[in-house]
C-alpha positions as CSV (number, residue, x, y, z in Angstrom):
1,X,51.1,-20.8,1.7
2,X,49.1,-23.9,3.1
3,X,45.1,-23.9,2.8
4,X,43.7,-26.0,5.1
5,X,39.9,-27.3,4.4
6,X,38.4,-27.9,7.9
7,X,36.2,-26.8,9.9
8,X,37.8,-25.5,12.9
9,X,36.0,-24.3,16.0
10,X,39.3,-22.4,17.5
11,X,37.5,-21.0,21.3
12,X,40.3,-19.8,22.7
13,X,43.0,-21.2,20.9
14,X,44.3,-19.0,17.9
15,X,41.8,-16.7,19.1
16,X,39.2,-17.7,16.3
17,X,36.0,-19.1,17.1
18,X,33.7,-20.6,14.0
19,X,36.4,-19.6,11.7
20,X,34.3,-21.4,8.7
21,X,35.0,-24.5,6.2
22,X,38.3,-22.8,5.1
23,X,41.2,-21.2,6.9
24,X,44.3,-20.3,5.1
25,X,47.5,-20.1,6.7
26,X,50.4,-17.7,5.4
27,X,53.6,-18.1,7.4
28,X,52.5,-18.3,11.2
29,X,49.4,-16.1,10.7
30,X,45.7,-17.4,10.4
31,X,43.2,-15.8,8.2
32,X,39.5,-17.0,8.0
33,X,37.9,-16.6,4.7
34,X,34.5,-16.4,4.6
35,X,32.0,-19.0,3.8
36,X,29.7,-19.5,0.7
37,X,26.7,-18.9,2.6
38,X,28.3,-15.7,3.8
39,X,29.3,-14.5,-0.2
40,X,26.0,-15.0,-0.9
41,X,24.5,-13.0,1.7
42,X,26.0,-10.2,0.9
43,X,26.2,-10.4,-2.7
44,X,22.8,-10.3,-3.4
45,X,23.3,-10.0,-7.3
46,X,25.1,-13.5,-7.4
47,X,22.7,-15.6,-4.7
48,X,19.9,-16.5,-7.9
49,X,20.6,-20.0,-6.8
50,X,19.6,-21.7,-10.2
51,X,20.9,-24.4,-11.6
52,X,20.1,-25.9,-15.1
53,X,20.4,-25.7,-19.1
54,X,22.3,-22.1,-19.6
55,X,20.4,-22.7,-23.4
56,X,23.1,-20.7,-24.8
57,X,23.5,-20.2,-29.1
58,X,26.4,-22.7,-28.8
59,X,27.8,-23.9,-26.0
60,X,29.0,-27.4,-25.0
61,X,29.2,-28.9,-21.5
62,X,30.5,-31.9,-22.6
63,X,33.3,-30.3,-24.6
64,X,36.5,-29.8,-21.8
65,X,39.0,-29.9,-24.4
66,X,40.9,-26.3,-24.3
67,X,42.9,-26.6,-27.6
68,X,40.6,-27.8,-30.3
69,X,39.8,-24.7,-31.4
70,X,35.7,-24.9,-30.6
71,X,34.8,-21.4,-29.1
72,X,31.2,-21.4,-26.7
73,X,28.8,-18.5,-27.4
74,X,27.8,-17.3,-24.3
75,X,24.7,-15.0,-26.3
76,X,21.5,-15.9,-24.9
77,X,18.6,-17.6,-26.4
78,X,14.7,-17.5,-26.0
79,X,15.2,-20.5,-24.1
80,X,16.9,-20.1,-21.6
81,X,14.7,-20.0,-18.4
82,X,17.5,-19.3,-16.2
83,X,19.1,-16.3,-17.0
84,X,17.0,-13.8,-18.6
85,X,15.9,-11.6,-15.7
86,X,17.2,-13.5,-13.1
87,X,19.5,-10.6,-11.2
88,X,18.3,-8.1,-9.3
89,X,16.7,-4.9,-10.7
90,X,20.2,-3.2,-10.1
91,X,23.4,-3.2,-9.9
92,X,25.8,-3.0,-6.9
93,X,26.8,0.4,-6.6
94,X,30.9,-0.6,-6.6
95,X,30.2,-2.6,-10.4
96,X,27.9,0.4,-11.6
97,X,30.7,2.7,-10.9
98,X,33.3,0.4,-12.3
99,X,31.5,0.3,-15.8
100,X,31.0,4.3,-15.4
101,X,34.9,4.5,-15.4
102,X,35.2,2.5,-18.0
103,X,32.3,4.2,-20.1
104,X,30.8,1.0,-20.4
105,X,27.0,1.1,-21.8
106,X,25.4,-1.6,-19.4
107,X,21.4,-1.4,-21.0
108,X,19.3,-3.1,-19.1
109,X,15.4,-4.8,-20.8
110,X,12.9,-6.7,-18.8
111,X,12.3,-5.8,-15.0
112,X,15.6,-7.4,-13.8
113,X,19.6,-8.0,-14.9
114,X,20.0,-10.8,-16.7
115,X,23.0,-13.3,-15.6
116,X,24.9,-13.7,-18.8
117,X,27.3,-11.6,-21.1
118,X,24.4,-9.5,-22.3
119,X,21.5,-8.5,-21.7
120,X,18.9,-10.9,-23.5
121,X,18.7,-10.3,-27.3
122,X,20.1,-7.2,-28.9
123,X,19.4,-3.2,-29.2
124,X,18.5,-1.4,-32.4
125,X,20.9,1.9,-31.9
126,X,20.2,4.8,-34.2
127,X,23.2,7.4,-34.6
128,X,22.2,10.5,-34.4
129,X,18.5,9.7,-32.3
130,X,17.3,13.1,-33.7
131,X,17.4,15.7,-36.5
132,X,16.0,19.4,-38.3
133,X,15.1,19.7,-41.4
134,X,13.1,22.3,-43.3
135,X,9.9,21.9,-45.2
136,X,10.9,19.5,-48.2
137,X,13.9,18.2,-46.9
138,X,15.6,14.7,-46.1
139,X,17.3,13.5,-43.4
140,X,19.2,10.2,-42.7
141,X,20.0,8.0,-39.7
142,X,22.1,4.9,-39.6
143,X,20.7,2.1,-38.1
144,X,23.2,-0.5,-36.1
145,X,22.6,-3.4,-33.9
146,X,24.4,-4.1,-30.3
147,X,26.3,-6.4,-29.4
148,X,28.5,-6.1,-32.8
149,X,29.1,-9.8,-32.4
150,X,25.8,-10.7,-32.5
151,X,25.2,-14.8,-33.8
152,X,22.8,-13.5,-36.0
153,X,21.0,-11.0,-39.1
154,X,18.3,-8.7,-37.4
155,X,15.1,-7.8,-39.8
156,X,13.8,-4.2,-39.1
157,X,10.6,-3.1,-39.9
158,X,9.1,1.1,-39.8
159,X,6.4,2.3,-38.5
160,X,3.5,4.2,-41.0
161,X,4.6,7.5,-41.8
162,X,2.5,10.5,-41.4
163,X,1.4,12.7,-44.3
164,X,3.7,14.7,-45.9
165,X,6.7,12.0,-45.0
166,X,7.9,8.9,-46.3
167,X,10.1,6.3,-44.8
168,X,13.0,4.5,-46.6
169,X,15.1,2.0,-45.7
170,X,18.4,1.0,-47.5
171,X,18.4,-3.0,-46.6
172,X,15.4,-4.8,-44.3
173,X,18.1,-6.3,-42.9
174,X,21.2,-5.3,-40.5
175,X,23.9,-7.4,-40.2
176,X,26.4,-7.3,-36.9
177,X,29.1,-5.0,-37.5
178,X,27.3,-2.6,-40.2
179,X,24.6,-0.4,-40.4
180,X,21.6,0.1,-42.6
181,X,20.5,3.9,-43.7
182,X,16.8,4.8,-42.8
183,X,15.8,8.1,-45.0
184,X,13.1,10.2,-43.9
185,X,11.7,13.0,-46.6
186,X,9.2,15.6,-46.4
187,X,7.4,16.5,-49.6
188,X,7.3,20.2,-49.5
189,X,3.2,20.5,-48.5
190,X,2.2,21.5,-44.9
191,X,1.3,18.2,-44.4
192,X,3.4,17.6,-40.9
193,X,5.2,20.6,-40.9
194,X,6.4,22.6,-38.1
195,X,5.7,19.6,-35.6
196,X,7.9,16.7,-33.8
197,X,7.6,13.6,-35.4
198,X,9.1,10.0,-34.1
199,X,9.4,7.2,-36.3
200,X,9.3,3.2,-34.5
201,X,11.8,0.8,-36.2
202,X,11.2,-2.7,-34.6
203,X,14.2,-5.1,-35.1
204,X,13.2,-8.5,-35.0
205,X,16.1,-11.4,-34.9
206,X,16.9,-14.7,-33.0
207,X,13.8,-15.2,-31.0
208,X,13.5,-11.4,-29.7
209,X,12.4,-8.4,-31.1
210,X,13.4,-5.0,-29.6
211,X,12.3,-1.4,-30.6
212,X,14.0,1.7,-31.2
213,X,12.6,5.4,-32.0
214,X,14.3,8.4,-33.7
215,X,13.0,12.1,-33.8
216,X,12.8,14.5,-36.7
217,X,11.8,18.1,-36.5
218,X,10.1,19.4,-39.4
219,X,10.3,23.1,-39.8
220,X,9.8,25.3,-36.6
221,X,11.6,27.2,-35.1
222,X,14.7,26.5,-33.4
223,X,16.9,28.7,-30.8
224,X,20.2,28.5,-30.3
225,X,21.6,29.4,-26.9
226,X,25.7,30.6,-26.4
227,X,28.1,28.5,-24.8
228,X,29.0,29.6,-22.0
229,X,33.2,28.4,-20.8
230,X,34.1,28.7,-17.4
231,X,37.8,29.5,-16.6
232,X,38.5,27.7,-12.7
């Protein structure tokens, strides 16, 4: 296979007219490909057209030596001006059904995608986002951070409890890759029972700070519907 970079204006000949900067040429064939301008055009979600400091956590330019064993971190910072909400306010529907396939969790923050390999900062993710407990009880949640690779600890912080509940945390601190335990206890009284409540845990780490709620059902009364299995 040859590539040749011209800019060939074929009327007639080849049957190709404005072919574009760059033909290539397979055996006797000729293909045009299609020009920047024209990727960009249609690829809306690539054509931000900025250029300038990427302000990663660590990242080189200068470094072009492969084997040294130096690794960039591609995580983005509070100062990066370039990135952070600097897509469009979707995706294209092809890469949002690719990550579907793959069951990959794609959150987005801010009003637009940002252009890096997260979203800007991290998430606060509660496991499970909602429990039941009966007057005088305690329930627990674990409380992680995404991405697990996170450069960085995240400080978390609750919101004021109602009466008749207390709050507990088992570290102020998460660290990627583990979890902290948030305990939430009634004390028996009627304070806050038979109502919803939410509790607001704010994580706060690296320049951003993100919030993240979980739900806890104190008393009431709770119906629980069959399950139904289809046979096709």
């Amino acid at each position: 296979m040859t590539i040749d970079y011209n800019l060939y204006h074929l009327n007639g000949w080849g049957g190709f007219w404005g072919a574009g900067p760059m033909i290539v040429r397979e055996g006797g064939s000729w293909e045009p490909q299609p020009t920047l301008a024209d990727v960009q055009a249609n690829t809306p979600w690539e054509d931000h057209g900025v250029a300038g400091d990427p302000a990663f956590y660590d990242y080189n330019p200068a470094d072009h030596v492969m084997d040294d064993g130096s690794w960039p971190d591609f995580h983005l910072t509070p100062a990066n001006a370039n990135a952070i909400d600097a897509g469009t306010a979707q995706l294209p529907a092809s890469l949002a059904a690719l990550l579907d396939t793959f069951d990959v969790d794609d959150t987005t923050w801010g009003a637009a995608i940002d252009i890096g390999r997260y979203e800007a900062g991290f998430a606060v993710v509660p496991t499970p986002a909602f429990r039941a407990i009966e007057a005088g009880g305690t329930a627990y949640y674990a409380l992680a951070i995404y991405p697990p690779d996170l450069p960085h600890a995240v400080t978390l912080t609750l919101s004021s409890p109602p009466a008749g509940l207390t709050y507990t945390l088992s570290s102020g601190v998460v660290t990627p890759g583990s979890a902290v335990t948030l305990t939430v206890a009634h004390d028996g009284s009627q304070a806050g029972l038979d109502a919803w409540h939410t509790v607001s845990i704010t994580g706060d780490g690296g320049g951003f700070m993100q919030v993240a709620d979980v739900s806890l059902l104190v008393g009431g009364e709770r119906i629980y519907l069959p399950i139904v299995f289809r046979d096709d």
